[in-house]
KEVEX-478295 format. One record per atom (N, C-alpha, C, O, CB): residue number from 1; atom name; x, y, z. Coordinates in Angstrom, 1 decimal. Each point is the difference from the previous one (the first is absolute). Glycine has a CB too. Example, Ala and Ser with C-alpha at 12.3 -4.5 7.8 and 13.67 -1.06 7.14 Angstrom:
% KEVEX-478295
REC   seq   atom        u        v        w
REC     1      N     13.2     -5.7      7.8
REC     1     CA     -0.9      1.2      0.0
REC     1      C      0.9      1.2      0.0
REC     1      O      1.0      0.0      0.7
REC     1     CB     -2.9     -1.2      0.5
REC     2      N      1.5      2.3     -1.9
REC     2     CA      0.9      1.1      0.0
REC     2      C     -0.8      1.1      0.8
REC     2      O      0.5      1.1      0.1
REC     2     CB      0.7     -1.7     -2.3
This chain:
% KEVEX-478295
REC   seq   atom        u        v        w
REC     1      N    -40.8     27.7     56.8
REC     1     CA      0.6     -0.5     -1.2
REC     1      C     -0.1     -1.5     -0.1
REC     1      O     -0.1     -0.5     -1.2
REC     1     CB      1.7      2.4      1.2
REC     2      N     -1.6     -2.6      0.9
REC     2     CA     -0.2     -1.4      0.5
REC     2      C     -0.9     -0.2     -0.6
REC     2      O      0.0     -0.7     -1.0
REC     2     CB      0.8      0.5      2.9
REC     3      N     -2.0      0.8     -1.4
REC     3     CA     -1.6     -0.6     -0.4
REC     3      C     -0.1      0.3     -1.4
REC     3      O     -0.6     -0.8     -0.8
REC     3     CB     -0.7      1.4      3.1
REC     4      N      1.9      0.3     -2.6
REC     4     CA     -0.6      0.3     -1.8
REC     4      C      0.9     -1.2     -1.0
REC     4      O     -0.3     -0.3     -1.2
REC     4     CB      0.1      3.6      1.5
REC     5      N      1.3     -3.9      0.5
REC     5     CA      0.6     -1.1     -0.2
REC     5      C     -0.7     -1.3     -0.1
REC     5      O      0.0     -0.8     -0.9
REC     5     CB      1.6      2.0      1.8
REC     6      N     -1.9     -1.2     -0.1
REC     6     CA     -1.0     -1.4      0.6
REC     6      C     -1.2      0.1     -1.0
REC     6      O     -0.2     -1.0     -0.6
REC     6     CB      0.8      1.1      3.6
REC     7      N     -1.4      1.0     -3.3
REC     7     CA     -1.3      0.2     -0.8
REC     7      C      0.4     -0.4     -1.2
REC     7      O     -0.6     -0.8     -0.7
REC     7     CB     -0.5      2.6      2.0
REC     8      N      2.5     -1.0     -1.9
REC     8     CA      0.2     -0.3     -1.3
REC     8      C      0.2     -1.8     -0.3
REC     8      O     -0.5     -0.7     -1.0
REC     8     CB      1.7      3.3      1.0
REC     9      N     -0.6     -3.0      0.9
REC     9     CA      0.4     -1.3      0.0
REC     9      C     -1.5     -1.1     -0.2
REC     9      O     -0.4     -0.9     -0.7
REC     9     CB      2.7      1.9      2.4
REC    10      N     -2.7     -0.3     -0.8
REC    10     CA     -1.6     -0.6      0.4
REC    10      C     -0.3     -0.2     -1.5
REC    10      O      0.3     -0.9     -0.7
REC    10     CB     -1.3      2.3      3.1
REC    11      N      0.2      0.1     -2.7
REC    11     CA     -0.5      0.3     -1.6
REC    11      C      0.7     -1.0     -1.1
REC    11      O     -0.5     -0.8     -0.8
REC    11     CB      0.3      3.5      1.5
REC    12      N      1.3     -2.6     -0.5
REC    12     CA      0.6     -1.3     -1.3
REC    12      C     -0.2     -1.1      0.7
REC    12      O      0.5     -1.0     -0.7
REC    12     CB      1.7      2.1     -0.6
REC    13      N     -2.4     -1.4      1.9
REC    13     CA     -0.4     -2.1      0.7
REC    13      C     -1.3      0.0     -0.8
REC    13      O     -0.1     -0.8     -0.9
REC    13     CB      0.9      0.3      4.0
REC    14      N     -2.1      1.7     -2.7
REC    14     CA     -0.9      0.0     -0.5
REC    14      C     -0.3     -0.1     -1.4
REC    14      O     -0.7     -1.0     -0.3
REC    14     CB      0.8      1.8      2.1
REC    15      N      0.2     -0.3     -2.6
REC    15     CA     -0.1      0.4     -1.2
REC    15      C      0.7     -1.0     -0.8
REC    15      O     -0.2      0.0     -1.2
REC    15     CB     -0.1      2.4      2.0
REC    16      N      1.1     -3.2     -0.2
REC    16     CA      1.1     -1.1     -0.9
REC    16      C     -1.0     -1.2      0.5
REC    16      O      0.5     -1.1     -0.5
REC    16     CB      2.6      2.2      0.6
REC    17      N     -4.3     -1.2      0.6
REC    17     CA     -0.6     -1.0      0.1
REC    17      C      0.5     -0.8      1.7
REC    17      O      1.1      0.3      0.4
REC    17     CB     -1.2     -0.3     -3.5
REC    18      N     -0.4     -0.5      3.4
REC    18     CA      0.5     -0.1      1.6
REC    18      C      0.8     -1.3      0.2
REC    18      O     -0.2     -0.8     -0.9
REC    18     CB     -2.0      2.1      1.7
REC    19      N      2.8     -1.5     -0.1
REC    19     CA      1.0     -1.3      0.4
REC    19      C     -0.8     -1.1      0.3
REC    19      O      0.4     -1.1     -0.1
REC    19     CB      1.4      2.3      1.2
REC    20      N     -3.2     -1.0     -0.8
REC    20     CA     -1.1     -1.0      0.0
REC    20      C     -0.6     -0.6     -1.2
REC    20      O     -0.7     -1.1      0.1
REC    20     CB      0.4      2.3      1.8
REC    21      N      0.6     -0.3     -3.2
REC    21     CA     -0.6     -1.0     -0.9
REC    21      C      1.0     -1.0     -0.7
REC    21      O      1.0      0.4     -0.6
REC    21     CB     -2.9      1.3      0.3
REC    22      N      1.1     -3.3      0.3
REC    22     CA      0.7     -0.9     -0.9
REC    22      C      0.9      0.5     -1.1
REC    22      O     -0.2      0.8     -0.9
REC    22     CB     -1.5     -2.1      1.4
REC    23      N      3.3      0.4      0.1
REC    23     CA      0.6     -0.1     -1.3
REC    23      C      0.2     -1.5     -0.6
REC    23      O      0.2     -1.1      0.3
REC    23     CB      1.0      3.3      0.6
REC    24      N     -1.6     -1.3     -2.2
REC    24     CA      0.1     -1.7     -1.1
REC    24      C      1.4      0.1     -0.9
REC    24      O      0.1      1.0     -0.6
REC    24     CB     -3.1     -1.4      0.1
REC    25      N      4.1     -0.7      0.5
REC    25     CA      0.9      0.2     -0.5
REC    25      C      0.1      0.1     -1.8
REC    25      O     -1.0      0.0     -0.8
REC    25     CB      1.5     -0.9      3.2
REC    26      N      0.2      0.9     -2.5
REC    26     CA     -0.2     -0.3     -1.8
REC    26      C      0.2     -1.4     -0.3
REC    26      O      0.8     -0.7      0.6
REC    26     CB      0.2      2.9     -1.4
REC    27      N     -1.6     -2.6     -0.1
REC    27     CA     -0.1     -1.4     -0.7
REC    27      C      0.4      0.0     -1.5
REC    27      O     -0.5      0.9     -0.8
REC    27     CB     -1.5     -1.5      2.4
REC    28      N      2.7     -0.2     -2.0
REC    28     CA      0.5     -0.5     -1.5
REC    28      C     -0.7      0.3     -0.9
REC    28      O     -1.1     -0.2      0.5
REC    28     CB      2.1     -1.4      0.2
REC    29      N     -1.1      1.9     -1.8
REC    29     CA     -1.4      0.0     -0.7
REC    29      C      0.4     -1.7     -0.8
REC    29      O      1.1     -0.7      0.0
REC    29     CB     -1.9      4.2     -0.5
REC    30      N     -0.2     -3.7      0.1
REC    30     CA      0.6     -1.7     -1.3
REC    30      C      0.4      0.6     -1.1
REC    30      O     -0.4      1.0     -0.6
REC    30     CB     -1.4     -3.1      1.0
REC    31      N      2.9      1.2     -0.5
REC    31     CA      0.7     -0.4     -1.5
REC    31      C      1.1     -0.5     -0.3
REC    31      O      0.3     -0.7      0.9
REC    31     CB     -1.3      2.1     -1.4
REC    32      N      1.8     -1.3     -0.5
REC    32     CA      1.2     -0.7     -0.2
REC    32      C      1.1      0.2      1.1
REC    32      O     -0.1      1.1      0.5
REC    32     CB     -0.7     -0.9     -2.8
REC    33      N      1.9     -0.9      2.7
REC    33     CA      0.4      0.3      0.9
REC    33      C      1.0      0.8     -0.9
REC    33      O      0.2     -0.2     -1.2
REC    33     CB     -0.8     -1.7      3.1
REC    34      N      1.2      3.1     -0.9
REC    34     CA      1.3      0.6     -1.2
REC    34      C      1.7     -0.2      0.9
REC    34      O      0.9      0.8     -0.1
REC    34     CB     -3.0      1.6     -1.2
REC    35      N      1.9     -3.7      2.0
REC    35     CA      1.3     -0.6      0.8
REC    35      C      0.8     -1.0     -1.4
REC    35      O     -0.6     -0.9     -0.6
REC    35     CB     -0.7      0.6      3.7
REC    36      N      2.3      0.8     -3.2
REC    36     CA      0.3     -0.8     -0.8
REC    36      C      1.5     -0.6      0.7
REC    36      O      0.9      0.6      0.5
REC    36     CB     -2.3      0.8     -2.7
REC    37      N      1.2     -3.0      2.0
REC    37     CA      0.9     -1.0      0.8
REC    37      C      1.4      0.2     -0.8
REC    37      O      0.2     -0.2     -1.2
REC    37     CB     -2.3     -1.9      2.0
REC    38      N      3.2      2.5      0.4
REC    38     CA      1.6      0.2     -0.9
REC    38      C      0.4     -1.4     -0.9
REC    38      O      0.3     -1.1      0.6
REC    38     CB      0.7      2.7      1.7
REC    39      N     -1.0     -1.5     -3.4
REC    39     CA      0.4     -1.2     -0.5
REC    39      C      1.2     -0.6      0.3
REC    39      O      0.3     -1.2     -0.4
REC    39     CB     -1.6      1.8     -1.1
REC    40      N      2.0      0.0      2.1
REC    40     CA      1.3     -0.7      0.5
REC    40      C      0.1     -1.0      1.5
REC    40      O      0.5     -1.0      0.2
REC    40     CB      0.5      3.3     -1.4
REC    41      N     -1.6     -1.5      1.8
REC    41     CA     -0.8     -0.9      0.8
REC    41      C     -1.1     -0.9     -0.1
REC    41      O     -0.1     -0.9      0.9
REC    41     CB      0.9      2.5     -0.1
REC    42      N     -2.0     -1.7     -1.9
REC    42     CA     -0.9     -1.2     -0.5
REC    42      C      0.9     -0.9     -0.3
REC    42      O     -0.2     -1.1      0.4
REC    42     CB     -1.6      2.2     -1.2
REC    43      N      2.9     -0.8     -0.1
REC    43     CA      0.9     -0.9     -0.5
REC    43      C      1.0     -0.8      1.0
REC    43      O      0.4     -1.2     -0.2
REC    43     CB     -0.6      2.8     -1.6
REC    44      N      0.6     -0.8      2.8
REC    44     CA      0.3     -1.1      1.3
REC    44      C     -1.1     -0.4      0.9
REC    44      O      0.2     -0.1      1.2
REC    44     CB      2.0      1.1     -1.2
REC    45      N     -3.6     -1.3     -0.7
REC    45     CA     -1.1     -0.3      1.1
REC    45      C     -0.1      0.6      1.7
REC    45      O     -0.2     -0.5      1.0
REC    45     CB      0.3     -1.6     -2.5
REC    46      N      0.2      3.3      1.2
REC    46     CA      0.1      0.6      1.4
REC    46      C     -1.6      0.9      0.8
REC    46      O     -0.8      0.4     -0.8
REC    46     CB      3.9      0.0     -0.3
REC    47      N     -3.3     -0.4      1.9
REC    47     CA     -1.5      0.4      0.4
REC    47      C      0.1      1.0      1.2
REC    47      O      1.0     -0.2      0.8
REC    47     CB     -2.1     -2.2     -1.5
REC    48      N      0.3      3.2      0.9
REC    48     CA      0.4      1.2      0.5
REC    48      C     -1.2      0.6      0.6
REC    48      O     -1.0     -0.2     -0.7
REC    48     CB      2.9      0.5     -0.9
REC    49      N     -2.1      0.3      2.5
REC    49     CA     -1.2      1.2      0.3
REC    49      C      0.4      1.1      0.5
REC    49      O      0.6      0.0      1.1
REC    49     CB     -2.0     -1.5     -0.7
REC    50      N      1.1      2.6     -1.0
REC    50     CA      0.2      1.7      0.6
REC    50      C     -0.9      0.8      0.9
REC    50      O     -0.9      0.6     -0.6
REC    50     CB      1.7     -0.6     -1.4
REC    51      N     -0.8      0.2      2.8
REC    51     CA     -1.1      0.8      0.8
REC    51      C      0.6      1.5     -0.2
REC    51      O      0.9      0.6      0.6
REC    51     CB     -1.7     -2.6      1.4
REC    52      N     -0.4      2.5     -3.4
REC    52     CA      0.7      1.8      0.1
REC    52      C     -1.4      0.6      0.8
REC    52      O     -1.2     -0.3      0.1
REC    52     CB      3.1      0.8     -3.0
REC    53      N     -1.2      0.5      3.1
REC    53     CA     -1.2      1.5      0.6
REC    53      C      0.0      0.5     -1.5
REC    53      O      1.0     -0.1     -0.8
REC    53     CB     -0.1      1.1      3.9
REC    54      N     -2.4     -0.5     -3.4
REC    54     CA     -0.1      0.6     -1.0
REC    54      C     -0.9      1.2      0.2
REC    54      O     -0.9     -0.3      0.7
REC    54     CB      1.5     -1.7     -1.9
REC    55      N     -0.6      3.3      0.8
REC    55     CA     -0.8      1.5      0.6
REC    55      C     -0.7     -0.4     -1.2
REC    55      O      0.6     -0.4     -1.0
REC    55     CB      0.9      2.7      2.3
REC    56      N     -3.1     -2.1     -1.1
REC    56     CA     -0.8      0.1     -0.9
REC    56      C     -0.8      1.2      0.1
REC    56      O     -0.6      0.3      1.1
REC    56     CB      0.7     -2.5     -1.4
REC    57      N      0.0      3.0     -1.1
REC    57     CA     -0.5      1.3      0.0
REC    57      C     -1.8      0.0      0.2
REC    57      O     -0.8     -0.9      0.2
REC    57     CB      3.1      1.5     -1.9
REC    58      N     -2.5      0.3      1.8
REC    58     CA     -1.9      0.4     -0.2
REC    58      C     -0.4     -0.5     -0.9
REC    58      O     -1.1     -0.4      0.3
REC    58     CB      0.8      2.3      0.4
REC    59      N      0.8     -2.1     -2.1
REC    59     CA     -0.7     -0.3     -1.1
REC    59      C      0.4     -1.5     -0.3
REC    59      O      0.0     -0.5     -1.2
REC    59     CB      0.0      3.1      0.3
REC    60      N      0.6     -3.7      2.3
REC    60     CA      0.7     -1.0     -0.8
REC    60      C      1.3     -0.5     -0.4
REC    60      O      0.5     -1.2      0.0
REC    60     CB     -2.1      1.7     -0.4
REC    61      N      2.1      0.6      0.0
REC    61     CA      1.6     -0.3     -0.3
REC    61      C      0.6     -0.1      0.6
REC    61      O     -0.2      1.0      0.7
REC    61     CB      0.3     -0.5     -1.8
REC    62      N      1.0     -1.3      1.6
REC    62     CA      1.3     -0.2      0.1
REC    62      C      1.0      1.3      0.0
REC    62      O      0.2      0.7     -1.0
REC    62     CB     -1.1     -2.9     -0.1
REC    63      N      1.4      2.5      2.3
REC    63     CA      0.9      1.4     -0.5
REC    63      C      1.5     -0.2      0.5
REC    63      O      1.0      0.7     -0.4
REC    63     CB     -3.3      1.2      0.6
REC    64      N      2.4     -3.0      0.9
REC    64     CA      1.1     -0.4      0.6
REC    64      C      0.0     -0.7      0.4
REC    64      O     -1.0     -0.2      0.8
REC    64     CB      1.4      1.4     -0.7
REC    65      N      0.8     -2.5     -0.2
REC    65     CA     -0.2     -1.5      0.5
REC    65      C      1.5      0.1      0.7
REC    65      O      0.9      0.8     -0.4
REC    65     CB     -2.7     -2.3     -1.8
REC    66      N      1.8      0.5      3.3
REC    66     CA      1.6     -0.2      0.8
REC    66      C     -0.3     -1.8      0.3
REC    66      O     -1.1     -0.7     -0.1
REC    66     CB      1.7      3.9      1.8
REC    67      N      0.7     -3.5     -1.4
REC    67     CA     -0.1     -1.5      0.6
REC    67      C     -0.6      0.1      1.1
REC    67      O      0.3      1.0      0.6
REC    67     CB      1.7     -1.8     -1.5
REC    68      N     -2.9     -0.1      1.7
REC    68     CA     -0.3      0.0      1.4
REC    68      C      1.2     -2.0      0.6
REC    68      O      0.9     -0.4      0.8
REC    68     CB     -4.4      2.3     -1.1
REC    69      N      3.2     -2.0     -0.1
REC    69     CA      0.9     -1.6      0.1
REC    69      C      0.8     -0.4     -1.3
REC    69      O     -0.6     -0.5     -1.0
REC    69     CB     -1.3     -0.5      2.6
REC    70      N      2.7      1.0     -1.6
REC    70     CA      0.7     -0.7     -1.3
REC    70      C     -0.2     -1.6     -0.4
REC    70      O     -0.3     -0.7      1.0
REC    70     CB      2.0      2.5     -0.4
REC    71      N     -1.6     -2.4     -1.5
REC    71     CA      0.1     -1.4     -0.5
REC    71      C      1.0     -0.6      0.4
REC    71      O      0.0     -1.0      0.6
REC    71     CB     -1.1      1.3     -2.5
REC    72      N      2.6      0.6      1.6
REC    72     CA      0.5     -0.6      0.3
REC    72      C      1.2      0.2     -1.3
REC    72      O      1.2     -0.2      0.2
REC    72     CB     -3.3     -1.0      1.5
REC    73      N      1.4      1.6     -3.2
REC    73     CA      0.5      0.3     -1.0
REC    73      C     -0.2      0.7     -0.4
REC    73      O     -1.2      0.1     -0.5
REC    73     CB      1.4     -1.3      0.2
REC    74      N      1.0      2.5      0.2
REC    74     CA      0.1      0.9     -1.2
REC    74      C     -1.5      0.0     -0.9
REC    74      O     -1.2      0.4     -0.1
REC    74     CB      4.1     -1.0      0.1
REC    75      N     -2.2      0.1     -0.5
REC    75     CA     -1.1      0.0     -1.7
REC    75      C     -1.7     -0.1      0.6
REC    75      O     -0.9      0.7     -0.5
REC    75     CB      3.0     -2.6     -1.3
REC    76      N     -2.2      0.9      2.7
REC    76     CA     -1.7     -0.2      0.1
REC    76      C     -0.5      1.7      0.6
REC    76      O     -1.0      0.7     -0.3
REC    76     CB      1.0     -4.0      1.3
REC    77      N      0.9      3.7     -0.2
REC    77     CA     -0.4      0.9      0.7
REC    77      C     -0.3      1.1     -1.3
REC    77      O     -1.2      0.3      0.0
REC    77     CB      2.6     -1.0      2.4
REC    78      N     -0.8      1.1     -3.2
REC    78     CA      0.2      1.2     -1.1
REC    78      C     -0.6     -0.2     -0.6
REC    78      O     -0.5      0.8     -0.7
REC    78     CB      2.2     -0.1      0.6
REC    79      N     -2.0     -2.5     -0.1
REC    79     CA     -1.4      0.1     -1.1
REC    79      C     -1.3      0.4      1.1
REC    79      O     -0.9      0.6     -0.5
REC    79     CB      1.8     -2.8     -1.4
REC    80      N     -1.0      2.1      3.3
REC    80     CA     -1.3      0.1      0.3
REC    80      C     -0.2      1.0      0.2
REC    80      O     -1.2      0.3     -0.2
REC    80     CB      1.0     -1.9      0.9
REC    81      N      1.3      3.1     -0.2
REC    81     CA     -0.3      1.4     -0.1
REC    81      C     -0.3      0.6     -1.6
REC    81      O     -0.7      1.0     -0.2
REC    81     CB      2.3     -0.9      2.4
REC    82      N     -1.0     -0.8     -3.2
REC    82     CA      0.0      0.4     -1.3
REC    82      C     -1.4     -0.5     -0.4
REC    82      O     -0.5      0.8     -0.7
REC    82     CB      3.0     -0.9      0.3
REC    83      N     -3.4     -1.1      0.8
REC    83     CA     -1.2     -0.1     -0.6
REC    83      C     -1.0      0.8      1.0
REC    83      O     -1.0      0.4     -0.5
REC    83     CB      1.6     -2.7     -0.6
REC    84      N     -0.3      2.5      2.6
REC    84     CA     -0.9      0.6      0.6
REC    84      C     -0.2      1.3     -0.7
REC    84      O     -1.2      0.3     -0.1
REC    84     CB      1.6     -1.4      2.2
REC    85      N      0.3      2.0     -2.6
REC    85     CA     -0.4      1.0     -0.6
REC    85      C     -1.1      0.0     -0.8
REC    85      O     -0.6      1.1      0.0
REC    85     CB      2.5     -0.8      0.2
REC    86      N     -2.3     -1.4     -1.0
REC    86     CA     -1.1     -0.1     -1.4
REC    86      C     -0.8     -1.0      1.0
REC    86      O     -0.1     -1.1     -0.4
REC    86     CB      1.5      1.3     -2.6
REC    87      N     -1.8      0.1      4.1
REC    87     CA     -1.0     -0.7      0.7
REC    87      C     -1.2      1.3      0.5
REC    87      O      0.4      1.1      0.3
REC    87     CB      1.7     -3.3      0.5
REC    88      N     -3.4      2.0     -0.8
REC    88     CA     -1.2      0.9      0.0
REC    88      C     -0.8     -0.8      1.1
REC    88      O     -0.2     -1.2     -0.1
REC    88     CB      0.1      2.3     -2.6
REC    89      N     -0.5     -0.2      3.7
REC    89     CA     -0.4     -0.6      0.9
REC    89      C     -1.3      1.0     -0.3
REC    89      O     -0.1      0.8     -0.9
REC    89     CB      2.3     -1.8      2.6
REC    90      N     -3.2      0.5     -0.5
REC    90     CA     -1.4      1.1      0.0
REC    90      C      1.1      0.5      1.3
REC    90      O      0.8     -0.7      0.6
REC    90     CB     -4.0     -0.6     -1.4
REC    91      N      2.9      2.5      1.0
REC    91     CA      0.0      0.8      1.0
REC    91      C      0.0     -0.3      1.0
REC    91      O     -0.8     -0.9      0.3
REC    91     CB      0.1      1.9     -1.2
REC    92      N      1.7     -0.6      2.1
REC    92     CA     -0.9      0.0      1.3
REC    92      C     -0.4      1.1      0.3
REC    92      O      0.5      1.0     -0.4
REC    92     CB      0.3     -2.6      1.1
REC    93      N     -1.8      1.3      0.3
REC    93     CA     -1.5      1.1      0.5
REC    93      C      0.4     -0.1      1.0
REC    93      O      0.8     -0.7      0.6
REC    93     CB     -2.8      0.4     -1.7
REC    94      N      1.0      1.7      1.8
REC    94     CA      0.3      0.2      1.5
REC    94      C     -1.6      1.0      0.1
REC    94      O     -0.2      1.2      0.4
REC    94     CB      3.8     -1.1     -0.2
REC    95      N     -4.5     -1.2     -0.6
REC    95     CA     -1.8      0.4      0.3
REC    95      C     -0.1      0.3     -1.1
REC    95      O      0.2     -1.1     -0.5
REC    95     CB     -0.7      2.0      2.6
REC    96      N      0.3     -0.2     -2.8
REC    96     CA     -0.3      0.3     -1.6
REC    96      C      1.1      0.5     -0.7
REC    96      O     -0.2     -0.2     -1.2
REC    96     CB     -1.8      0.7      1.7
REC    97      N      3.3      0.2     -0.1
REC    97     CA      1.0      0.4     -0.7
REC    97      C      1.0     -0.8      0.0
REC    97      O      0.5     -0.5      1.1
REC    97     CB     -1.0      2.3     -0.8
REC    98      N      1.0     -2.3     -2.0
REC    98     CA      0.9     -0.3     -0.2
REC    98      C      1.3      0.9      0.4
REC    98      O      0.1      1.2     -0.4
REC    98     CB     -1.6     -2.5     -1.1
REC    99      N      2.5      0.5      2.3
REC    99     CA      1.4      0.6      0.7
REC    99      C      0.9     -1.0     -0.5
REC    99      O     -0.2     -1.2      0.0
REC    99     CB     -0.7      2.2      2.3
REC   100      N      2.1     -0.4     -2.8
REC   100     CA      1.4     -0.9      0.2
REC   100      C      0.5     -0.2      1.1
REC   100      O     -0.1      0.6      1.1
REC   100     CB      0.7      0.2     -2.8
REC   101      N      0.0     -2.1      1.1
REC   101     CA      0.0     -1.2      1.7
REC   101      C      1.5     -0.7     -0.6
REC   101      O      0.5      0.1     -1.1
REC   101     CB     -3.8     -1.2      1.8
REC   102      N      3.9      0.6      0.4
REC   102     CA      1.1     -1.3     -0.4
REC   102      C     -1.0     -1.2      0.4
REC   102      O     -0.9     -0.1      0.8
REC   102     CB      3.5      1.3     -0.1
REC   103      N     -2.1     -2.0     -1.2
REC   103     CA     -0.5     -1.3     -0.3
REC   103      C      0.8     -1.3      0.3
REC   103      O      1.1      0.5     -0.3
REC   103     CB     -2.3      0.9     -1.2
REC   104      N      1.6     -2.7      1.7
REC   104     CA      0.6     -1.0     -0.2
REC   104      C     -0.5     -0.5     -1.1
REC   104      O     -1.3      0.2     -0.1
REC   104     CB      2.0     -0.5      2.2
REC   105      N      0.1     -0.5     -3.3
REC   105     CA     -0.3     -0.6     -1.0
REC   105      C      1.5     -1.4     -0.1
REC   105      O      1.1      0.1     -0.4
REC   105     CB     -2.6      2.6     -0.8
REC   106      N      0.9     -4.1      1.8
REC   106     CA      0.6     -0.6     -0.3
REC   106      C      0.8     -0.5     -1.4
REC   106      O     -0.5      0.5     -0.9
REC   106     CB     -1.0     -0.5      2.8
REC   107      N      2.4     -0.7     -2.2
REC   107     CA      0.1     -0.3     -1.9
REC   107      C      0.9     -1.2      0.1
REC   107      O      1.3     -0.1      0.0
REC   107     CB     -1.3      2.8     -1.3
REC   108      N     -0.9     -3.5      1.3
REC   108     CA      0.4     -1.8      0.0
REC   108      C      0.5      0.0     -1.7
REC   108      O     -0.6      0.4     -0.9
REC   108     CB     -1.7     -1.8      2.9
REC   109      N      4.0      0.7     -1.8
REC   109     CA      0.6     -0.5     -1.4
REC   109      C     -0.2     -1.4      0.1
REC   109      O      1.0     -0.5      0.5
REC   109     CB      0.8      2.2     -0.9
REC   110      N     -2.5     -2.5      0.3
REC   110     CA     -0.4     -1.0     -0.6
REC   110      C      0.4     -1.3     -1.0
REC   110      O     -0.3      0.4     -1.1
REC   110     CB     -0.8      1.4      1.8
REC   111      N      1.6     -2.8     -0.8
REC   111     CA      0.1     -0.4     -1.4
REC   111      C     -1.2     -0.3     -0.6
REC   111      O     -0.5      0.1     -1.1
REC   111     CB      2.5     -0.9      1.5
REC   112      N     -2.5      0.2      0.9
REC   112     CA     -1.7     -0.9     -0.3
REC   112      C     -1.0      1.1     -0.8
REC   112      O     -1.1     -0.3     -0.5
REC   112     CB      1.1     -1.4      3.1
REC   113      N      0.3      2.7     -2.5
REC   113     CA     -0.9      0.7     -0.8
REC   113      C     -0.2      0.3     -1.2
REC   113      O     -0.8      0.8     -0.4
REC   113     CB      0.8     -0.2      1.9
REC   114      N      0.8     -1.3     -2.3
REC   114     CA      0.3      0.0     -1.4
REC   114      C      0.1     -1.1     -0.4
REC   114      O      0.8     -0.8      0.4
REC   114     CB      0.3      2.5     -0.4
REC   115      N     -2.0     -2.2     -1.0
REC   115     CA      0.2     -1.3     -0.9
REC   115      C      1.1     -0.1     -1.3
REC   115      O      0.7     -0.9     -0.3
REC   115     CB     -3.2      0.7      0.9
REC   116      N      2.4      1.7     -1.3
REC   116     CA      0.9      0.6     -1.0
REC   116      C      1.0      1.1      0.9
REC   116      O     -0.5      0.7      0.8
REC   116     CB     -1.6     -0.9     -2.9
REC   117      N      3.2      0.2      2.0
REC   117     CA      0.7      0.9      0.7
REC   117      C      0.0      1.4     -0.9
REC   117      O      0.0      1.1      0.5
REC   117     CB      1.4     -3.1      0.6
REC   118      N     -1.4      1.7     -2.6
REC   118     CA      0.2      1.0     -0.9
REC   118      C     -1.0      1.4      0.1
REC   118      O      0.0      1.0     -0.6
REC   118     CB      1.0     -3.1     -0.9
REC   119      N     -1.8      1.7      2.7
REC   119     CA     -1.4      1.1     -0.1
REC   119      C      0.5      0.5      1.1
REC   119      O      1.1     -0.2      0.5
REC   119     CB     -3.5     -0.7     -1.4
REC   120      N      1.3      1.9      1.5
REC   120     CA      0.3      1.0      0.7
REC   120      C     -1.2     -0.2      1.1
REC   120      O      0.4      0.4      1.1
REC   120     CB      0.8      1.1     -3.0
REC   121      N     -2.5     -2.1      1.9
REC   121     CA     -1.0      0.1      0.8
REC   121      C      0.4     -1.1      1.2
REC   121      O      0.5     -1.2     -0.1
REC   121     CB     -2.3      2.1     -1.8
REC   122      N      1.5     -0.1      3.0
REC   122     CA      0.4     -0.7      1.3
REC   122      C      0.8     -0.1      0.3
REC   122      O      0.4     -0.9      0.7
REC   122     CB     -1.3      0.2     -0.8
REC   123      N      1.9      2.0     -0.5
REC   123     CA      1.7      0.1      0.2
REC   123      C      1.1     -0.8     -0.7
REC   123      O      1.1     -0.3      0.5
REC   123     CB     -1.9      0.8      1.5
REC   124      N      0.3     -0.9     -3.4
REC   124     CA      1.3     -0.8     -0.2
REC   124      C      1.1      0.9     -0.8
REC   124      O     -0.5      1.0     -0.5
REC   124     CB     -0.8     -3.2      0.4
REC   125      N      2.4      2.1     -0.1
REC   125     CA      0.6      0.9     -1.0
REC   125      C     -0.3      0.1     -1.6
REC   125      O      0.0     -0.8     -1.0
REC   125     CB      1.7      0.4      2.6
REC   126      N     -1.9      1.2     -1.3
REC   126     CA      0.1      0.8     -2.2
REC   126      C      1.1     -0.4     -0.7
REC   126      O      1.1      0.3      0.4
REC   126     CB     -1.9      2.0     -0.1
REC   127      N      0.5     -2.9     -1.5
REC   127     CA      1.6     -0.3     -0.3
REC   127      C     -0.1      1.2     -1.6
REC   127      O      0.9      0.1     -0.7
REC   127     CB     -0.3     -3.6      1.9
C-alpha cells in the first residue's frame, strides 16, 4: 500500500512539472498607481510604508492581500490592501506554467510624490 503511495505521489511531482524547474515570481504590470493617499493623513503631512503579502492568481489578479509589516497607521495600511486588489501583475511561472504564488508588494505613502495633491497618480488622495 506504501509503494502505490509513494508512485502516486511520485506521478503528481511529475506531471505538475518538477521542483527543478525555475520559479519566476510575478511582476507588476505598468500603469496608474490605484494606492490612493488617506487625505487625512496628507493633510497632517504624515508618510508611511506598508509591506503587504499579496496571492496572485494564474491569470494576474490579485485574489487576496493581508498586512506583512504595518506603517504604523490605520488608514495607510487599508488603503494599501484596498489598492492592492486593482493591482495586475504578469504571472508567476514555474518553467512554462503560469502558477499562483504570494508575493511581497511594498506601498511607499510619500508626500514627495505629488506636486498636486488633488490627483491620484503616485498615490495622492482623490478629493
Amino acid at each position: 500500500m506504501k509503494a502505490i503511495l509513494h508512485l502516486l505521489l511520485l506521478a503528481g511531482l511529475v506531471s505538475c512539472g518538477g521542483a527543478d524547474e525555475p520559479v519566476e515570481h510575478p511582476t507588476p504590470m505598468p500603469g496608474r498607481s490605484p494606492f490612493e493617499y488617506p487625505v487625512a493623513l496628507w493633510d497632517q503631512r504624515l508618510e508611511g510604508e506598508t509591506m503587504l503579502m499579496v496571492h496572485v492568481t494564474e491569470l494576474g489578479q490579485v485574489d487576496s492581500a493581508y498586512v506583512l509589516d504595518s506603517s504604523g497607521f490605520r488608514e495607510f495600511d487599508s488603503a494599501a490592501v484596498s489598492g492592492a486588489r486593482r493591482l495586475r501583475f504578469a504571472p508567476g511561472r514555474q518553467g512554462e506554467r503560469r502558477i499562483p504564488m504570494w508575493t511581497k508588494v511594498p506601498v511607499r505613502f510619500a508626500l514627495d510624490t505629488l506636486a498636486d495633491p488633488t490627483t491620484d497618480a503616485g498615490g495622492g488622495p482623490r478629493q
